[in-house]
N, C-alpha and C positions, 0 to 999 in steps of 0.2 A: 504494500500500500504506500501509497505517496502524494505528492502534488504534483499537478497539472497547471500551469500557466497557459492559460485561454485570452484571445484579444476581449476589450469590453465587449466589443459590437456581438460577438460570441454569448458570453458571458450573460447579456441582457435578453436574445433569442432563446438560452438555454433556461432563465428567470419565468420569462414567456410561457413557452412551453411546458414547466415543470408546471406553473398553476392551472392552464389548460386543459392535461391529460391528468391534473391534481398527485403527481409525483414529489419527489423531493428532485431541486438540484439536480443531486447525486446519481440518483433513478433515471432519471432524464439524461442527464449523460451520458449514466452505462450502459444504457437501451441505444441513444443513436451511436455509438461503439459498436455494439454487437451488431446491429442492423448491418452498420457502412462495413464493420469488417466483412460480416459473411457475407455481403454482397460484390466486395470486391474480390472474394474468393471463390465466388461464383458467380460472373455477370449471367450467365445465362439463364439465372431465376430473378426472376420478376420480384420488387418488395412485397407485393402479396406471397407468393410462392415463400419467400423467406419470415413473413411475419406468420404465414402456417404454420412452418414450420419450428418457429418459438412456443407458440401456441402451444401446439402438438408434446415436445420437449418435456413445456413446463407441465402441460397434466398429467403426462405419463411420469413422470419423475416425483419419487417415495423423498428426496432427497432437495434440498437445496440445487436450482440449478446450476453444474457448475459448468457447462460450457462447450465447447466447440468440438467437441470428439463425438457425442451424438448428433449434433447437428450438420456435422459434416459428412457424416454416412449417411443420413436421411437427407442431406441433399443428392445425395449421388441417387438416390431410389430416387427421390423426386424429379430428377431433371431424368431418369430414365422411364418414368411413367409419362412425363408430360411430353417425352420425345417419342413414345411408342403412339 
């Protein structure tokens, strides 16, 4: 864990949004992280196709979720369902 230094203009959109979708900050942050990671890790899935896929993760998941190792094999199913 650590700090992030974000410009204001950043900073004040990230303010925006966290009261918006009624997150913290923090929350707000860690979600458009995940999102732009796994999508730059997969352009070929749509934000929808990847907010499924969070979706999906988090109800199947007994645990805390921690992250990119199941969603990146459920991308690979996904982009092979949506491509059959």
């Amino acid at each position: 864990m650590g700090i992030i230094k974000i410009s204001e203009m950043m900073h004040e959109n990230l303010r925006i949004a966290s009261l918006a979708f009624t997150r913290s900050m923090n929350a707000q942050a860690e979600h458009w992280m995940k999102v732009g990671m796994l999508m730059e890790m997969h352009p070929d899935l749509s934000h929808r196709d990847i907010c499924q896929l969070l979706v999906r993760a988090s109800a199947e998941s007994t645990e805390r979720f921690d992250g990119i190792k199941t969603l990146l094999n459920d991308g690979v199913t996904a982009r092979k369902t949506h491509n059959d």
